[in-house]
C-alpha positions in Angstrom: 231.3 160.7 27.4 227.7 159.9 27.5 227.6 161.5 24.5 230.1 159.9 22.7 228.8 156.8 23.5 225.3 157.4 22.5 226.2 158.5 19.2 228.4 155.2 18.8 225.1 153.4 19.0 223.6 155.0 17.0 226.0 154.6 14.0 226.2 150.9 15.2 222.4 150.9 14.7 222.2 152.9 11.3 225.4 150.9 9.9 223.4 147.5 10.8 220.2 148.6 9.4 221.7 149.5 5.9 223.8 146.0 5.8 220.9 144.5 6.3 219.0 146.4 3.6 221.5 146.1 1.5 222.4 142.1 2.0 217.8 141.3 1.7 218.5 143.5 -1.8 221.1 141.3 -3.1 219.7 138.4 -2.0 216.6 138.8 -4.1 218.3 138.3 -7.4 217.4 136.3 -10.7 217.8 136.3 -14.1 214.8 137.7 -16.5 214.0 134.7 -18.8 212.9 137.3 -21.6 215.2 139.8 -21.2 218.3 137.6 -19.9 219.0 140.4 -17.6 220.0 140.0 -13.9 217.9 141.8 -11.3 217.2 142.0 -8.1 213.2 141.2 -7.8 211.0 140.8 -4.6 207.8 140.3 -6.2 207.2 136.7 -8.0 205.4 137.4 -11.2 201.5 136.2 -9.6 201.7 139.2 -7.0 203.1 141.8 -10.1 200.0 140.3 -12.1 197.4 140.7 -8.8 199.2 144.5 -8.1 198.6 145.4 -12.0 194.9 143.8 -12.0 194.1 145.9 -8.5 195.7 149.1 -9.4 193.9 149.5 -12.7 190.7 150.6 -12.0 191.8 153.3 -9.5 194.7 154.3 -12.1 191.6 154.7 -15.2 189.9 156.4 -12.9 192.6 159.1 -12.0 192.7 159.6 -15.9 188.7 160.5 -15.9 188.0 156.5 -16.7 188.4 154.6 -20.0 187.0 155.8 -23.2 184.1 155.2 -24.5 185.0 155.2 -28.1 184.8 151.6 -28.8 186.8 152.0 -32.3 188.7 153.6 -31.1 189.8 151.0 -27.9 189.2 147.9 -30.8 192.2 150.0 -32.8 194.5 149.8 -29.2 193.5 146.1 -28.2 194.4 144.7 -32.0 198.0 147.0 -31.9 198.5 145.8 -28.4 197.4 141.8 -29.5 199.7 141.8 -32.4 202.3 143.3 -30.8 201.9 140.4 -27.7 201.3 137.4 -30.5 204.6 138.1 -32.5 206.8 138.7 -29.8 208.3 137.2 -26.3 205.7 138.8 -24.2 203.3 135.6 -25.6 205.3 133.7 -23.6 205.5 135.7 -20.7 202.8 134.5 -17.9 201.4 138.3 -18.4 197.9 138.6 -19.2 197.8 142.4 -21.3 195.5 144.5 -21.7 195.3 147.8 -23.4 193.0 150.7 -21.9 192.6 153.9 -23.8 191.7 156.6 -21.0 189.6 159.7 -21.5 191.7 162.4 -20.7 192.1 164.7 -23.4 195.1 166.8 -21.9 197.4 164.5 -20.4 199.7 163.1 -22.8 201.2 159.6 -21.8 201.2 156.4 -21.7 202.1 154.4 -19.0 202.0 150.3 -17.9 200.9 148.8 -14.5 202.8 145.2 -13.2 201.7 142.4 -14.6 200.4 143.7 -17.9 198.1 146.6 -17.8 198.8 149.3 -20.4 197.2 152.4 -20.9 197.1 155.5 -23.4 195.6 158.8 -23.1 193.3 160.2 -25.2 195.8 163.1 -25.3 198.7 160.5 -26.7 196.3 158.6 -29.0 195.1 161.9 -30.4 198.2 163.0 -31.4 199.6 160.1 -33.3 199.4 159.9 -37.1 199.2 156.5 -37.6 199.0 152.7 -36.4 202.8 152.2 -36.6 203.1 154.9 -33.9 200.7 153.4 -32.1 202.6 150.2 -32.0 205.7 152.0 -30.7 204.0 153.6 -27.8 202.5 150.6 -26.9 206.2 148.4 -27.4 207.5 150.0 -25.3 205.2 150.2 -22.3 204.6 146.0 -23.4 208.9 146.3 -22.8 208.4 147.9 -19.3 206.3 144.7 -18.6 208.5 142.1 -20.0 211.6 143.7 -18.5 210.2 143.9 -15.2 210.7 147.2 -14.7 208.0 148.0 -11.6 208.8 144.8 -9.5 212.7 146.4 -9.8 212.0 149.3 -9.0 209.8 148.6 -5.6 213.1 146.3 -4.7 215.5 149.4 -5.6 213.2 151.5 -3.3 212.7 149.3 -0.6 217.0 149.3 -0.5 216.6 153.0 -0.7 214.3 153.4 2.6 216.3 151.2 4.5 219.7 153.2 3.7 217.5 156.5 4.7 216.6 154.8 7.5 219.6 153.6 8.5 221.1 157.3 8.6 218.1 158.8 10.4 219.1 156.0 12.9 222.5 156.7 13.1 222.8 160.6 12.0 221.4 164.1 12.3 218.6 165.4 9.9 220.5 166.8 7.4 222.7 163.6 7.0 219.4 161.6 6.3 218.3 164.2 3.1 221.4 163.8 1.8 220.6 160.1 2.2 217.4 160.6 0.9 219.4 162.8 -2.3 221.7 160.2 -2.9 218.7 157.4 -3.3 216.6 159.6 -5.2 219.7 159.7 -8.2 220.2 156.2 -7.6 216.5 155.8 -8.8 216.6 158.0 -11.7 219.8 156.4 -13.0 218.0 153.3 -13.1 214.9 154.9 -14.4 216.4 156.5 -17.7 218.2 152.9 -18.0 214.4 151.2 -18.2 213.4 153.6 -20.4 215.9 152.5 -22.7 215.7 148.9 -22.2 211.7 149.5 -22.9 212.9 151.5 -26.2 215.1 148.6 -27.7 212.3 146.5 -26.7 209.6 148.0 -28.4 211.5 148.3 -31.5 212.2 144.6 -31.6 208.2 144.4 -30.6 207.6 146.6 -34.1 209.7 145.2 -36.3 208.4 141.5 -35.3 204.9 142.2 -35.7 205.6 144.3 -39.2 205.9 147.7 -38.5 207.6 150.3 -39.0 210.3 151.4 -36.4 211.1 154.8 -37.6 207.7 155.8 -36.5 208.6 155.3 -32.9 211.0 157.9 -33.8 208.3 160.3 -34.7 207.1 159.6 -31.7 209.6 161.0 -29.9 209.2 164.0 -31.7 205.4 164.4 -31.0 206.1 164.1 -27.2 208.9 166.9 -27.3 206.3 168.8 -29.1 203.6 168.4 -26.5 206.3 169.3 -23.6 206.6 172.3 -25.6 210.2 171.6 -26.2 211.2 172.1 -23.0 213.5 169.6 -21.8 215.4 169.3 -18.3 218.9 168.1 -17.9 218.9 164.2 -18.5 220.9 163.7 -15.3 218.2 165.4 -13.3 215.2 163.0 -15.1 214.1 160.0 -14.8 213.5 160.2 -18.6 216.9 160.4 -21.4 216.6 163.0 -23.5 214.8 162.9 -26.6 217.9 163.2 -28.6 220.0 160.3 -26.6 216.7 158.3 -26.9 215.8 158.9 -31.0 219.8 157.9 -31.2 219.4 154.9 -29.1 216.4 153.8 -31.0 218.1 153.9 -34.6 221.3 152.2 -33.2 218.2 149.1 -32.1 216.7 149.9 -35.5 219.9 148.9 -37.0 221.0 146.2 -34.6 217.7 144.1 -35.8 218.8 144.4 -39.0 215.6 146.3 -40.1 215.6 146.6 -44.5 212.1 148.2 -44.4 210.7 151.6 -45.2 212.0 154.9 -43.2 
């Protein structure tokens, strides 16, 4: 009976500690301005700015530091300013800035809250020419605008309370399945941002007069440099190249782009 009851209170605990994450999740929602998406945010955009601003140094420094080709950065900072100027991210209470890192090996690109975008020498290296630049650098600028960080520290903050909740209330292997089911709620919603980030930074292109079907090539220069190996999409946080160089003609299209393929 003891037991019995124990275990009662337990669920009673777990049960009360997911509502509760759940209810603070949903509570925190608002609509983007830019985007006019509907999210659920904790952070107000000062603290993403002060997170992004704080974290960059550290995040250079994991890269082996910034560059010290200074045409090389002047080339990033006027793609990354004219990309910001002719767009919705000028409006945005952002302050950008575009870091080329050293490493010569590691091929990405990646944006911090708040406006801190970076490229590796490893990326840069590989592209061809400033178009593809600008869509490497549109669509980290989207992951900004869209919010994408401060949404996913709320979507993870839900996620540890539901783990919690069942390590409250259940055995060990009840919480890893917890912990399993959070970890594809994440990725869902990280392959979505990388979407929303792709439409973005084709919209970014085409406004500040580029040429979108380089971001394509783009594509095709990171499924080179994985070697073409790919993993299933429903096990990444990344869509597959394919699904992505789709979805970035069908935004091609949808801005009405006339230009140059």
């Amino acid at each position: 009976m003891r037991t019995s009851n124990n275990f009662k209170i337990r669920l009673f605990i777990g049960l009360a500690i997911i509502l509760f994450s759940y209810l603070k999740y949903c509570s925190r929602t608002e609509e983007n301005p830019y985007t006019g998406k509907t999210q659920h945010i904790s952070l107000s955009t000062e603290e993403e700015i002060a997170i992004g601003l704080q974290s960059a140094p550290q995040m250079a420094q994991e890269y082996g530091g910034l560059h010290p080709d200074q045409d090389a950065q002047a080339m990033v900072d006027r793609v990354g300013a004219r990309l910001v100027n002719s767009s919705i991210a000028k409006d945005t209470p952002y302050r950008f800035e575009f870091h080329l890192l050293r490493d010569p090996n590691t091929v990405n690109a990646f944006a911090l809250p708040g406006g801190q975008v970076f490229i590796t020498a490893g990326l840069f290296g590989r592209l061809e020419n400033e178009d593809q630049l600008a869509g490497v650098i549109g669509h980290e600028i989207g992951h900004v605008v869209g919010r994408h960080s401060a949404e996913r520290i709320a979507k993870q903050d839900l996620t540890q309370g539901v783990v919690t909740g069942v390590m409250a209330g259940a055995d060990a292997g009840g919480a890893q399945m917890a912990a399993m089911i959070g970890n594809v709620i994440n990725m869902k919603y990280g392959r979505e941002d990388e979407l929303e980030s792709d439409r973005l930074g084709v919209k970014f292109m085409i406004d500040a007069g580029y040429n979108p079907y380089e971001f394509i090539e783009v594509m095709n220069i990171l499924e080179e440099a994985s070697g073409g190996q790919q993993v299933p999409e429903f096990s990444s946080t990344h869509p597959s190249s394919p699904h992505r160089k789709e979805e970035i003609k069908e935004a091609i299209d949808a801005n009405g782009y006339v230009g140059p393929q």
